[in-house]
C-alpha positions in Angstrom: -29.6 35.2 4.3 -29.6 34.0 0.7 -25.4 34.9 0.6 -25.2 32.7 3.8 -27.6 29.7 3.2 -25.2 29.7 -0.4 -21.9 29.8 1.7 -23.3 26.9 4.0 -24.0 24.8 0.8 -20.5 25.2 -0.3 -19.1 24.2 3.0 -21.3 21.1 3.1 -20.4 20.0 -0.5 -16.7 20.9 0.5 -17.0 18.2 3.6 -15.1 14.9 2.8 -17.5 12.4 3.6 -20.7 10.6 1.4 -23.9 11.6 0.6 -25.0 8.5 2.8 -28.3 9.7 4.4 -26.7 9.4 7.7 -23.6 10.7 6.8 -22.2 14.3 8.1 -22.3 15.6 4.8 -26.6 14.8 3.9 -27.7 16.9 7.0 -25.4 20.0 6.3 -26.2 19.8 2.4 -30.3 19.7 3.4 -30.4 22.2 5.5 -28.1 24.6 3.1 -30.8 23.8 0.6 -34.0 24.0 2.9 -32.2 27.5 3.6 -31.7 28.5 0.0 -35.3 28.3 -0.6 -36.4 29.9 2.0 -34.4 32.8 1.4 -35.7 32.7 -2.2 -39.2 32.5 -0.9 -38.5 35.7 1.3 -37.7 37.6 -1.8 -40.8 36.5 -4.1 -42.8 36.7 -0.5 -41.9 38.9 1.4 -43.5 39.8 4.9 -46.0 42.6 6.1 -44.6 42.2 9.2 -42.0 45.2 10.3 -39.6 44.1 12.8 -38.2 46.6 15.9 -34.7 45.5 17.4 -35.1 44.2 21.0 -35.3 45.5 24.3 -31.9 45.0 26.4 -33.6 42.5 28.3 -33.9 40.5 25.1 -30.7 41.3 23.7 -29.2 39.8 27.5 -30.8 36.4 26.6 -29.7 36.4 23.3 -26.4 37.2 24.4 -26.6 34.9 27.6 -27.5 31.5 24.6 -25.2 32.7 22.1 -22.6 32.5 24.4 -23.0 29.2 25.9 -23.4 27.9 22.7 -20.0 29.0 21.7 -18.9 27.6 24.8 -20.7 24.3 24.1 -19.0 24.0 20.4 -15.6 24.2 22.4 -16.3 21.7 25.3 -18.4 19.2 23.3 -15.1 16.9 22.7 -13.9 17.2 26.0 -17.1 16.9 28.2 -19.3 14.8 25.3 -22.3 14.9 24.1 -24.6 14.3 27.0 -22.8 16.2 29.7 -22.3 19.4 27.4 -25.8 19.4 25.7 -27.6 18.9 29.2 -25.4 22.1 30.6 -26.6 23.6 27.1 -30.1 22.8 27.7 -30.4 24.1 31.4 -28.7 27.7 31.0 -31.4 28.0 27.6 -34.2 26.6 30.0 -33.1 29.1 32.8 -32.8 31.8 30.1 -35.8 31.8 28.6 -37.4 31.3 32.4 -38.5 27.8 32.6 -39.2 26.7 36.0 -36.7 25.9 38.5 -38.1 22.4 39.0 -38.3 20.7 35.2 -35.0 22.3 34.4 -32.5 19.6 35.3 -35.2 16.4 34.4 -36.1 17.9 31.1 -32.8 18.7 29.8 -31.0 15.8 31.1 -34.2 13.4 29.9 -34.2 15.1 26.6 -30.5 14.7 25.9 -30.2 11.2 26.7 -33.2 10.5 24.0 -31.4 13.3 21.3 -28.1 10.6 22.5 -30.3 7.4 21.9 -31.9 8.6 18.7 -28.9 9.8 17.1 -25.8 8.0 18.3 -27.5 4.6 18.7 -30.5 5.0 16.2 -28.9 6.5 13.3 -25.5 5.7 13.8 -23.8 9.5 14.0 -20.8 9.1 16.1 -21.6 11.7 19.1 -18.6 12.4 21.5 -18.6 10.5 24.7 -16.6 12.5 26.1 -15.6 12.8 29.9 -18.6 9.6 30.5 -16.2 7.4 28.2 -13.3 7.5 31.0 -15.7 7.0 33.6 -17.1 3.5 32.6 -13.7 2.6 31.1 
């Protein structure tokens, strides 16, 4: 973790943009940090817990979010930010078993506020995407 959270630093550093605090390279370079010491408090800390790999129902929904979050990272630019990220939201919701009925409001409610907070809020540029064409 420590080799990673390190290799994610480099990459944020190695972004061309300012360290503006709502700039893409300040959230990338935080985290990388947050990460870094967290993997150093792992080492002086470490946990009494022992860990057992999961069951193949687990490793399913594992495999079921990982994959639509790859598929998300490819379609974000195409289908934007609120279209992809509430398809995102649903299949994890229906994943991890939410019920039926709060999974379309909740994840299209939440998005549009993620969409408000950080495109309009703080000023990060989120893809419009396929809603862009539509009102134009």
């Amino acid at each position: 973790m420590l080799i990673l959270s390190i290799a994610f630093c480099i990459s944020a550093l190695s972004l061309d943009a300012d360290f503006d605090p709502v700039n893409e390279k300040f959230y990338p370079f935080v985290l990388s940090v947050l990460l870094i010491l967290s993997s150093i408090a792992l080492f002086i800390f470490p946990s009494d817990h022992s860990t057992t790999w999961p069951n193949a129902r687990n490793l399913q929904k594992i495999a079921l979010t990982a994959t639509a979050i790859l598929i998300y990272g490819f379609v974000l630019q195409q289908l934007g930010f609120i279209i992809s990220a509430s398809i995102l939201m649903a299949i994890c919701m229906w994943v991890f078993e939410a019920k039926q009925k709060w999974i379309a409001p909740v994840s299209i409610a939440s998005t549009i506020g993620f969409y408000v907070v950080f495109d309009r809020l703080l000023g990060l540029n989120l893809p419009a995407g396929l809603l862009n064409t539509l009102i134009q």
